[in-house]
C-alpha positions in Angstrom: -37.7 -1.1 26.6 -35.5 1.3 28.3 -32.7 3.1 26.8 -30.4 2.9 29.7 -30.2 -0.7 29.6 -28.7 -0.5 25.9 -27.7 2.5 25.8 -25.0 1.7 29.4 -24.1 -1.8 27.4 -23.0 0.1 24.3 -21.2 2.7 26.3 -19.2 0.8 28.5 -18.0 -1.1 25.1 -16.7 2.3 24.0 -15.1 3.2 26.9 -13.0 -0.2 26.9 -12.1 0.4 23.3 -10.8 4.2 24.3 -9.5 3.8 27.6 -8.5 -0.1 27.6 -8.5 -1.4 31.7 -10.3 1.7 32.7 -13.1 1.2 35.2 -15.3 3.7 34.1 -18.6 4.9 36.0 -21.7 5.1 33.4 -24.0 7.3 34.8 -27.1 8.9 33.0 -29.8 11.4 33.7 -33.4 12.7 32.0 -31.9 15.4 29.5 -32.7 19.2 30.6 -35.8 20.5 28.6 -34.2 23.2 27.6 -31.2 21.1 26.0 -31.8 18.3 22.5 -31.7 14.9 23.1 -33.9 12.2 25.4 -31.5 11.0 27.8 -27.9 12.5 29.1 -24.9 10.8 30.1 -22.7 12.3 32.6 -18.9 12.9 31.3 -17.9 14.4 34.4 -18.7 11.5 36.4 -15.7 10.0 34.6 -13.2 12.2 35.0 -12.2 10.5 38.1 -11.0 7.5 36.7 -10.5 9.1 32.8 -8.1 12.0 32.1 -9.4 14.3 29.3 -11.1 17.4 27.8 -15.2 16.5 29.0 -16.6 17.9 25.4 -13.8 15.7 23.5 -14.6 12.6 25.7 -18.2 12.9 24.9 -18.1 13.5 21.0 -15.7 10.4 20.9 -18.6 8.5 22.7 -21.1 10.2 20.9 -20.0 9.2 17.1 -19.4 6.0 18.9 -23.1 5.3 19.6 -24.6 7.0 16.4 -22.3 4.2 14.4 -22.8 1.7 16.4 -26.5 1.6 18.4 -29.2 1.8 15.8 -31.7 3.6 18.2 -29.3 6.7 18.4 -30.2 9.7 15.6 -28.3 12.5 16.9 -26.2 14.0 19.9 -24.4 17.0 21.3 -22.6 17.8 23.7 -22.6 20.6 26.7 -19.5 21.2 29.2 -19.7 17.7 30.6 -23.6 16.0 29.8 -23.4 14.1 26.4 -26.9 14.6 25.6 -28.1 11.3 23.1 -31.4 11.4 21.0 -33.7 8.7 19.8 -34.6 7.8 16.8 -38.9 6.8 15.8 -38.0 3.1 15.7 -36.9 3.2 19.5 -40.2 4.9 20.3 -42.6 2.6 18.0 -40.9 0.0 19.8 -41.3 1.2 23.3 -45.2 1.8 22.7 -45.8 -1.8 21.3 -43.8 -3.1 24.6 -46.3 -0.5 26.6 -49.8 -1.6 24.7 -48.8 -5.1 24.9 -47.6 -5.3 28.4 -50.9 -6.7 30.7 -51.5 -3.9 33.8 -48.6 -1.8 32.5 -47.0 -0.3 35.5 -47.9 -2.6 37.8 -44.3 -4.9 38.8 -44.5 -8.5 39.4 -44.7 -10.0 43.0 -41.6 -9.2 45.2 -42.6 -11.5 47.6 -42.2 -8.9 50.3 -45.3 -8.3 52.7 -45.9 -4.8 54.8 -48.3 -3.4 57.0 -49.8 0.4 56.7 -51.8 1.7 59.9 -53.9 4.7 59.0 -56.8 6.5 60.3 -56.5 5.0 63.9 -59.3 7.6 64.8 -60.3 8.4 68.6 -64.4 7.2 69.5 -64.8 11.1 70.9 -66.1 12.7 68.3 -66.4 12.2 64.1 -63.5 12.0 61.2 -62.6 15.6 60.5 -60.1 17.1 57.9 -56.7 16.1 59.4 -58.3 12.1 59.6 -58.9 13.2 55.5 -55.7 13.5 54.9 -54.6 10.8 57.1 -57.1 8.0 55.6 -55.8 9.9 52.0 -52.2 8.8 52.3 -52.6 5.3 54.3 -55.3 3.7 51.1 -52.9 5.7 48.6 -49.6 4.6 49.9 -51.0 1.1 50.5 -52.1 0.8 46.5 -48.6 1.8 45.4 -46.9 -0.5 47.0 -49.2 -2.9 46.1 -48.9 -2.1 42.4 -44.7 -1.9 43.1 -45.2 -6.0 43.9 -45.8 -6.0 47.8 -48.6 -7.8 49.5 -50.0 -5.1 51.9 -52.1 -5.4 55.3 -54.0 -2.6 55.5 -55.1 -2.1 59.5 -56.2 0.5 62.0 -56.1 0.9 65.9 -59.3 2.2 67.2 -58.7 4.4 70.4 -61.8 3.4 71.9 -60.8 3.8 75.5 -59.6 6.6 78.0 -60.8 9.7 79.3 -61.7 11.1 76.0 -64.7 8.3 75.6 -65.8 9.3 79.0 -66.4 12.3 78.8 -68.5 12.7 76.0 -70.1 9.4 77.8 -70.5 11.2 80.8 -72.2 14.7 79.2 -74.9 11.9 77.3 -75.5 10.2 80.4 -76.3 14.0 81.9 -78.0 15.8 79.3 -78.5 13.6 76.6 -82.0 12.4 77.6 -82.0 8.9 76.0 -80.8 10.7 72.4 -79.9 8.2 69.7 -78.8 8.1 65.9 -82.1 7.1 65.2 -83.9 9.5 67.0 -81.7 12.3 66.5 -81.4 11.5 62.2 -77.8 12.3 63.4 -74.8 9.9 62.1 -73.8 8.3 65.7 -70.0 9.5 65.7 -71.3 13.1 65.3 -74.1 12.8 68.1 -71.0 11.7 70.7 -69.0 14.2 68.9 -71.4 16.7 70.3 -71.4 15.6 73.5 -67.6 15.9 73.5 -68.1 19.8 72.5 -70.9 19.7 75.7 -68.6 17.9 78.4 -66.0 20.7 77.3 -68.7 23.7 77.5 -69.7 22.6 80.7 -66.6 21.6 82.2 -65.0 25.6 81.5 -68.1 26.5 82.7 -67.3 24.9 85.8 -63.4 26.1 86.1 -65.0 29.4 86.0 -67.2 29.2 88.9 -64.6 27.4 91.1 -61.7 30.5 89.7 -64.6 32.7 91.5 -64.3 30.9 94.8 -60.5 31.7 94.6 -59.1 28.2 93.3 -56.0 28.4 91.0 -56.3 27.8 87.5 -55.1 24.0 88.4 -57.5 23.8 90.9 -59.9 24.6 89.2 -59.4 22.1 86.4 -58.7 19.3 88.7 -61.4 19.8 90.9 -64.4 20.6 88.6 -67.4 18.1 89.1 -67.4 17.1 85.6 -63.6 15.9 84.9 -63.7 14.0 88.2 -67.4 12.2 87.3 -65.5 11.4 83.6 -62.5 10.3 85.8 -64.5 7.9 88.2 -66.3 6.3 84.7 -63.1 5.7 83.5 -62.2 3.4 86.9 -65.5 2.2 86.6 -64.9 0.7 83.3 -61.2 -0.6 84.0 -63.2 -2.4 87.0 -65.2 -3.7 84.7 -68.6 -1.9 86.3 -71.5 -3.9 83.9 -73.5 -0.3 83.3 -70.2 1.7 82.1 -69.2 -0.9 80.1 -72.8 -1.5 78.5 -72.9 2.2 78.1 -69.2 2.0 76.6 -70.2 -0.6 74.1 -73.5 1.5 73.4 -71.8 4.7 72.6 -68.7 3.1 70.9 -71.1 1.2 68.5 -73.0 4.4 67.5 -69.4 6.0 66.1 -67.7 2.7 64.4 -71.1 2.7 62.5 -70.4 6.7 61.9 -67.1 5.9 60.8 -68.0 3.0 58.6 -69.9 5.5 56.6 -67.4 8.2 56.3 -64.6 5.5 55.6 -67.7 4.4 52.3 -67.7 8.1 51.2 -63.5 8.4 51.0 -63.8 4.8 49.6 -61.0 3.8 52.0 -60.7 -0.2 53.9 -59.1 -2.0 56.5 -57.7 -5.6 56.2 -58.1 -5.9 59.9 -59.3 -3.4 62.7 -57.4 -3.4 66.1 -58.9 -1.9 69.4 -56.9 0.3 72.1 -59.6 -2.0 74.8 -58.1 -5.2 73.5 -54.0 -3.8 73.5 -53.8 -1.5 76.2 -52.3 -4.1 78.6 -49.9 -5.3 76.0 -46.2 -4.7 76.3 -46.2 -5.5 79.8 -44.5 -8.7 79.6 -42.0 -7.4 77.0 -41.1 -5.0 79.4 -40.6 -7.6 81.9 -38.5 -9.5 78.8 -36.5 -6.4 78.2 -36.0 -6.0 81.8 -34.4 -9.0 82.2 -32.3 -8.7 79.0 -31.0 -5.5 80.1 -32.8 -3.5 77.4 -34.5 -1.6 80.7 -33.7 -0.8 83.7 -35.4 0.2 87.0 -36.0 2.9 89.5 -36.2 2.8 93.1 -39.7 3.7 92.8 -40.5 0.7 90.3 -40.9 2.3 87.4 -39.2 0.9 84.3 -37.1 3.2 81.8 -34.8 2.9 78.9 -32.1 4.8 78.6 -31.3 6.5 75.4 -29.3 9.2 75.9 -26.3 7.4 73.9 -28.3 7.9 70.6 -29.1 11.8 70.9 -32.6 10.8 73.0 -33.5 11.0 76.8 -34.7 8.3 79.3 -37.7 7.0 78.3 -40.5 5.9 81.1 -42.0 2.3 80.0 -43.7 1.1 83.1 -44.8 3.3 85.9 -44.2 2.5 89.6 -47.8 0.8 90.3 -47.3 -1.3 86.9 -49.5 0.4 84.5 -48.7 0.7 81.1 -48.1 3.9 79.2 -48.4 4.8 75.8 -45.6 3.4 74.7 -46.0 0.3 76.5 -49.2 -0.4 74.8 -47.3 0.7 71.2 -44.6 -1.7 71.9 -46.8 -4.8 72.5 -49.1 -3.6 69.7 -46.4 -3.8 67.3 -45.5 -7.3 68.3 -49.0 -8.6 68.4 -49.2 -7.3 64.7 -46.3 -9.1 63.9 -47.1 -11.8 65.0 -50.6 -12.1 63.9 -48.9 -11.0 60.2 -45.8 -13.3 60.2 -45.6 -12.8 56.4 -44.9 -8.7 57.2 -41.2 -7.7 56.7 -42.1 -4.0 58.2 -45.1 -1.4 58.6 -45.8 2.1 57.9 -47.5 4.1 60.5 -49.2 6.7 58.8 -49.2 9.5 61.7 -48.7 13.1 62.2 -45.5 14.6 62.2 -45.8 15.8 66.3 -45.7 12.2 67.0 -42.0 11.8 65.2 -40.2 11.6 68.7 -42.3 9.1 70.1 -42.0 6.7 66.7 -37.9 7.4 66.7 -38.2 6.1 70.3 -40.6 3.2 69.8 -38.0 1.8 66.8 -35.3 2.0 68.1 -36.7 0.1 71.3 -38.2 -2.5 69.3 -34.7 -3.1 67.8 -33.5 -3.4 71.1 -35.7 -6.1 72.4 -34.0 -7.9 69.4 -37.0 -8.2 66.5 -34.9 -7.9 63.1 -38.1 -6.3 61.3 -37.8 -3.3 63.4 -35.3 -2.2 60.8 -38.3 -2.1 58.2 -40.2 0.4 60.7 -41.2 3.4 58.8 -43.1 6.6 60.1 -45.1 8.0 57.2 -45.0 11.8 59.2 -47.4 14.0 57.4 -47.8 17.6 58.0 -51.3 19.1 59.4 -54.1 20.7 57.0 -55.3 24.1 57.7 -58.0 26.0 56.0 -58.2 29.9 55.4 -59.9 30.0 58.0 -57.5 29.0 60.9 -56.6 25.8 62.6 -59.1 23.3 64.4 -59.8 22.7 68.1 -62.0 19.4 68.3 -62.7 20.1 71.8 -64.5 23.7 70.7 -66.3 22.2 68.0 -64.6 23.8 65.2 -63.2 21.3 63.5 -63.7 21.0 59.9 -66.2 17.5 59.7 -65.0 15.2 57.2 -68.6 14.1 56.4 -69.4 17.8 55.5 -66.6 18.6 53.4 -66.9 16.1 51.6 -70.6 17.2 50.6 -69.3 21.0 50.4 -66.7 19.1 47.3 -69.7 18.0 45.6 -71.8 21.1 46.1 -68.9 22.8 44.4 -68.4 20.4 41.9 -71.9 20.9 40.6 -71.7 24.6 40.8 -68.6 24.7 38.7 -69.8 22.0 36.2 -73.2 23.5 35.6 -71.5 26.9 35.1 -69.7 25.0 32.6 -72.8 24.2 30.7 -71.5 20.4 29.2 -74.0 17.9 30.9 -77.4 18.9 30.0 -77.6 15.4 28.4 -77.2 13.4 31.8 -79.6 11.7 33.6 -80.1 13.4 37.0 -78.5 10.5 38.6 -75.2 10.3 36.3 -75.0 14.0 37.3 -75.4 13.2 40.5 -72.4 10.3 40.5 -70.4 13.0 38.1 -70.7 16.3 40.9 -69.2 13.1 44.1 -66.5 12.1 41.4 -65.6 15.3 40.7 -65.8 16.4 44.3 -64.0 13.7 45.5 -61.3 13.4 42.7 -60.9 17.1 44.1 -60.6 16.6 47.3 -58.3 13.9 47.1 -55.7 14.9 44.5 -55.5 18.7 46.3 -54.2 16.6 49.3 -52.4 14.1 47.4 -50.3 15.8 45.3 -48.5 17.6 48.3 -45.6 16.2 49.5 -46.5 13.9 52.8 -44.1 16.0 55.1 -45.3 19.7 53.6 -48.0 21.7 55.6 -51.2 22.0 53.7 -53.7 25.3 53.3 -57.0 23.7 52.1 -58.6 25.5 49.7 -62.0 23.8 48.6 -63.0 26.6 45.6 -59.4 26.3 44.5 -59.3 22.2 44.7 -62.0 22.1 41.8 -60.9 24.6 39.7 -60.6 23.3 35.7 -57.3 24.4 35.0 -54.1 23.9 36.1 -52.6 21.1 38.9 -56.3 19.7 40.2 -58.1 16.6 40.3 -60.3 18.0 37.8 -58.1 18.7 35.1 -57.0 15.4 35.4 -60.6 13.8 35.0 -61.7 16.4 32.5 -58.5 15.1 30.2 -59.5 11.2 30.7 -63.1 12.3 30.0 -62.1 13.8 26.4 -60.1 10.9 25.5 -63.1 8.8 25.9 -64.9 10.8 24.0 -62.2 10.6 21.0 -62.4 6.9 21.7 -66.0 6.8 20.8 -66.0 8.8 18.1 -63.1 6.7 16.7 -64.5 3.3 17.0 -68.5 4.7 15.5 -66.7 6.3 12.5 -63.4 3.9 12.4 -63.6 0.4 13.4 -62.7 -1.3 10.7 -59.2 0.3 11.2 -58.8 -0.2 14.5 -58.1 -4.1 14.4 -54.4 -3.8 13.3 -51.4 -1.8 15.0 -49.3 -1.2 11.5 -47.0 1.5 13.3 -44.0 0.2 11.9 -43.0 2.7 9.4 -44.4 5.7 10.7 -42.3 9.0 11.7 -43.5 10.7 15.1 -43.7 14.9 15.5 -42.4 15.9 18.7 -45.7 15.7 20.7 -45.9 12.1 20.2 -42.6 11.6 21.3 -43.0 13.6 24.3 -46.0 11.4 25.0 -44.4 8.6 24.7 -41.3 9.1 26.6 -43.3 10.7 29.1 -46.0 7.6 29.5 -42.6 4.9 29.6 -41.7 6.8 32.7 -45.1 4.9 34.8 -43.3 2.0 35.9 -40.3 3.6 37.6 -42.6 6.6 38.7 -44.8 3.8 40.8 -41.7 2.2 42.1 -40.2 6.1 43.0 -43.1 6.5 44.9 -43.5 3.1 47.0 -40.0 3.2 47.9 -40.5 7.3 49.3 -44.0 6.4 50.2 -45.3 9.2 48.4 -48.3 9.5 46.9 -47.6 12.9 45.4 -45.2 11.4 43.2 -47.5 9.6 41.5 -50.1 12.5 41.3 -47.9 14.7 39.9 -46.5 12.2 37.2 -50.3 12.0 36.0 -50.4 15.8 35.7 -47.2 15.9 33.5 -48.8 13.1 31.5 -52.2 14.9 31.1 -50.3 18.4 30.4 -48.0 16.2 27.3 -51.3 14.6 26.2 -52.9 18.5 25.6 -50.4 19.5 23.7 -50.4 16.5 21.5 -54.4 17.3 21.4 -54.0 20.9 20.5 -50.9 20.4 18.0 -52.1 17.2 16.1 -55.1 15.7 14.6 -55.8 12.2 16.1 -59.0 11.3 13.5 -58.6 13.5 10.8 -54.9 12.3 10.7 -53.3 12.0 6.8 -53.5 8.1 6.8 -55.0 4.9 8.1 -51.9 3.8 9.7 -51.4 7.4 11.4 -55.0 7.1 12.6 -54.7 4.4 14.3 -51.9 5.1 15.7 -52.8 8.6 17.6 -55.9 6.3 18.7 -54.0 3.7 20.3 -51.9 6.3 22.0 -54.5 8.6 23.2 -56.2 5.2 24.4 -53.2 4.3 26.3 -52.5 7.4 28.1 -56.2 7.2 29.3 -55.5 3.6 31.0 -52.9 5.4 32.4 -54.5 8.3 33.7 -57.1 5.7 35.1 -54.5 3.7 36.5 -52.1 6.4 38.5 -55.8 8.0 39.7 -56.8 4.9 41.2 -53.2 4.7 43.2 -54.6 7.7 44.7 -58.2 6.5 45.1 -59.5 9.1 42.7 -62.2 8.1 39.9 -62.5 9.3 36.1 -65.5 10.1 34.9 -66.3 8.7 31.2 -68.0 12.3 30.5 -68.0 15.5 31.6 
C-alpha cells in the first residue's frame, strides 16, 4: 500500500472542488525529519497554475484530507510543503500487505532482458583489488536488476591474447625451469603473475645496459632482447606456430583455473565466458558494412576512420592501413556477436573503469551509427579506482594488492575482532571458521558497495570490519540478534505465534519508523537498477538496521504488555531480518545466524 496512490486520488478531488477546471500538478516528497508528518505534498509546485497564499492553499487541502481520507490523523503546514501524517490503521495495513506479499521487494517479470560484462580480467597476472571492486559491482548490479524484473546475462571477455600473455610466457619459458601449479603449491594465475613481475625486472634491467651503450630511452625500450623475443612469440602465435600456441593454451589454462577459484571466494558467476582469441578478428566486416554505408570513411593510406567531430569527439581510427583490427574494431564486433548470440537482450552494461569513458562514448555512438536500435540501451557502468593507505598499484612492479590475499587478510581480521569480542566460545571450530569468511567477506564487500560506483575509494581493511557504524558488520551483527530474538520467541512463545491479530493495536514511533522505513524496499531496488547502483541498496539496509536499533533499545519485543503486542514486535523484527537478508544478498553479502 502506498500513500501516494491514495493520497494523489484524494488530492486532485480537492483541488477540482476549490479550483474547478484547474489542471493542478500533485507532487509529493518524503517529509523532512526534522518536520511532523510521513509524507509532504508540494504547494508551491501549484502556484503555477493556482493563484493564492501557499500556507492557506495547503490548510484548505489539509482539512480536506483529515475529513475525507481515513488514513490521514494530522497535518501542518510550512511556507509551501503541506506535511500529512498517518494514522496506525494505514501502517497495520501496510505491514500485513508486506508479511503477506511472497519475495517482498522483488517486482514481477518486465519482460526486458540485459547483459552485464564484468571482471573481463587480463591472463598476465592474478585478480587484484581494482578486479574486487569490479567483480563487486557487475554480480551486484546484475542481482538488482534481476530482482527489479529483468532477465540478466551475466558474461565476461577474457583478454587472453597480446603482448601482455607473452611476456610473462616468454620469462617462464627462460627462467621458469618446467615450474607448475602443482609443483610450485602456487595457484596458477599467481605463478604467471610472477613471471609478469620477472619479464618486467629483467626487461629494465636490460634498458639499463643498452642506456650505457648510449641508446636513447626509446632505444633502449625498443631494442631490448626481451620485449623483441615477447614480440616475435606474439607473431609466432598469430601464425599459428604449434609450440607457442601449446605453450599459450598451457599457461592460459593454469590462470582461468586461478581465476575460477578467486571468482568461488567472491562468490561471483558468469552466464557465458567470451575470449579476446575467439573476437579479436571481429568487426572487420562491419567496418567493411559501415564503409559502404558511409558510417566510415577512408584514407589514402587505407586505414578506415569515423569522423566524430560533429558530436564534441575527434576522428576515430577503425581499421589500420594493412587491415588489422584495433581495439575498437574488436569492441564493435564483440558487441554484435553478443547481440546476436543474446537476441532476447534489449541493452548491456559494461562494468569498466572510468579511464575507459571516452572509448565507450565512442563505441555507442558508432554502434548507433551502423544502425542497431539497441545501441540506445548501451550503458557504461564507470567506476572509480580503489586505493589503499598505502598508495596506488603498479601490476607490472608487483605491488598490486592480490585479490586472493585480501580476501584472507578480511577474515584474519574478522577473527581478530570477533574473538576480541568474546561472543563465540560456543562454536564449533568450523562454524567459527565459516562466521570469520562471512564476516570478512560481508566486510569487504559492503565497504566497496556502499560507495557510489563513480566515487574514488581509500580501502581501509581495519576500518571495513569495524562493529559500529556504516559496515558490513554492523549490518550482520543486527540480522544475527534478530535471530536470536526469533529463537527465543518461538522456545518460550509458540503458541502465540500462529495468529497475526494486529488489528487494533496502536504503534510508538519506533514501530512506525520501522515500518515506513521497511515499505520503502521495493522502490529502493527499483532506484537502484534503474541508476545501476549498488550503493543504493547498501545504504537503504543501513538506514533499516539503524531504525530497527532504536526500536530494539526503546521497546520490549518479548516482554511486551500483551499477546497481541508480542506478536506483533516478533513479526516485525522477523520481517526486517528477511529484509536485511534480502538487500545483503543484492550485494552478495551473507548474514550470519550468530555472532
Amino acid at each position: 500500500m502506498k500513500a501516494e496512490n491514495f493520497l494523489r486520488i484524494a488530492v486532485t478531488q480537492a483541488l477540482e472542488e476549490f479550483f474547478p477546471g484547474a489542471n493542478v500538478p500533485v507532487e509529493f516528497q518524503a517529509t523532512r525529519k526534522d518536520f511532523e508528518g510521513d509524507i509532504t505534498l508540494v504547494i508551491f509546485a501549484m502556484l503555477k497554475v493556482i493563484k493564492g497564499s501557499p500556507e492557506a492553499i495547503g490548510n484548505q487541502i489539509g482539512a480536506h484530507l483529515v475529513a475525507h481520507v481515513p488514513e490521514v490523523s494530522a497535518y501542518n503546514v510550512v511556507k509551501g510543503f503541506l506535511n500529512i501524517s498517518l494514522n496506525d490503521s494505514f501502517y497495520i495495513s501496510a505491514f500485513q500487505e508486506i508479511t503477506s506479499a511472497r519475495d517482498f521487494g522483488v517486482a514481477a517479470p518486465t519482460g526486458r532482458a540485459l547483459m552485464v560484462e564484468y571482471s573481463s580480467p587480463n591472463t598476465n597476472k592474478p585478480l587484484h583489488l581494482g578486479h574486487i571492486r569490479n567483480n563487486l559491482l557487475g554480480y551486484s548490479v546484475s542481482e538488482i536488476l534481476k530482482a527489479a524484473g529483468h532477465k540478466v546475462y551475466k558474461t565476461q571477455i577474457i583478454n587472453d591474447r597480446g603482448i601482455h600473455i607473452c611476456k610473462s610466457m616468454w620469462a617462464w619459458q627462460t627462467y621458469g625451469q618446467g615450474e607448475t601449479p602443482e609443483s610450485t603449491g602456487l595457484k596458477g594465475d599467481k605463478l604467471v603473475g610472477n613471471y609478469y613481475v620477472k619479464f618486467d625486472q629483467v626487461y629494465k634491467e636490460q634498458q639499463k645496459e643498452l642506456l650505457s651503450q648510449g641508446r636513447t630511452q626509446e632505444q633502449a625500450e625498443a631494442e631490448a632482447p626481451a620485449i623483441l623475443a615477447a614480440k616475435e612469440m606474439l607473431r609466432q602465435w598469430e601464425q599459428g606456430d604449434p609450440d607457442v600456441v601449446a605453450l599459450w593454451k598451457t599457461m592460459n589454462q593454469w590462470v582461468y583455473d586461478g581465476f575460477e577459484q578467486t571468482y568461488s571466494k567472491l562468490g561471483v558467476d558468469f552466464d557465458k565466458n567470451y575470449f579476446e582469441s575467439d573476437t579479436y578478428l571481429l568487426g572487420k566486416k562491419d567496418i567493411e558494412h559501415g564503409l559502404a554505408q558511409g558510417v566510415f570513411y577512408q584514407k589514402e593510406d587505407g586505414s578506415v576512420w569515423c569522423d566524430l567531430t560533429d558530436q564534441g569527439l575527434d576522428q576515430k581510427l577503425v581499421l589500420r592501413s594493412d587491415g588489422t583490427s584495433v581495439y575498437m574494431t574488436q569492441d564493435i564486433g564483440t558487441a554484435i556477436q553478443r547481440m546476436s548470440d543474446y537476441p532476447d537482450a534489449n541493452g548491456m552494461i559494461y562494468t569498466v573503469g572510468n579511464e575507459q569513458d571516452y572509448h565507450f562514448k565512442v563505441l555507442f555512438l558508432i554502434l548507433s551509427r551502423l544502425g542497431y536500435v539497441w545501441a540506445q540501451n548501451l550503458y557504461h557502468l564507470s567506476y572509480g579506482m580503489v586505493d589503499l593507505p598505502s598508495g596506488k598499484m603498479k601490476s607490472r612492479e608487483g605491488t598490486v594488492v592480490d585479490a586472493d590475499d585480501l580476501i584472507d587478510q578480511m577474515e584474519q581480521t574478522a577473527q581478530e575482532i570477533t574473538e576480541n569480542l568474546g561472543k563465540i566460545e560456543a562454536l564449533s571450530k568450523q562454524e567459527k571458521t565459516d562466521l570469520f569468511k562471512t564476516i570478512g567477506l560481508g566486510a569487504l564487500k559492503y565497504y566497496i558497495l556502499k560507495v557510489d560506483p563513480k566515487k574514488r575509494i581509500l580501502f581501509n581493511p581495519e576500518e571495513s570490519v569495524d562493529f559500529q557504524g556504516n559496515t558490513g558488520p554492523f549490518i550482520q551483527y543486527a540480522y544475527a540478534r534478530i535471530q536470536s530474538i526469533l529463537r527465543k520467541a518461538h522456545q518460550e512463545h509458540s503458541s502465540l505465534l500462529s495468529e497475526k491479530p494486529f488489528e487494533n493495536l496502536t504503534l510508538t514511533d519506533k514501530e512506525r519508523a520501522l515500518i515506513k522505513t521497511l515499505m520503502q524496499y521495493p522502490d529502493k531496488i527499483q532506484e537502484a537498477a534503474a541508476a545501476y547502483s549498488p550503493a543504493l541498496v547498501a545504504n537503504f539496509t543501513y538506514d533499516l538496521v539503524k531504525e530497527f536499533n532504536a526500536f530494539y533499545q526503546n521497546v520490549s519485543i518479548l516482554g511486551a504488555e500483551d499477546n497481541s503486542l508480542l506478536c506483533f514486535r516478533v513479526y516485525l523484527a522477523d520481517m526486517v531480518g528477511q529484509v536485511i537478508k534480502s538487500s545483503c544478498a543484492l550485494l552478495g553479502i551473507e548474514v550470519p545466524h550468530q555472532m
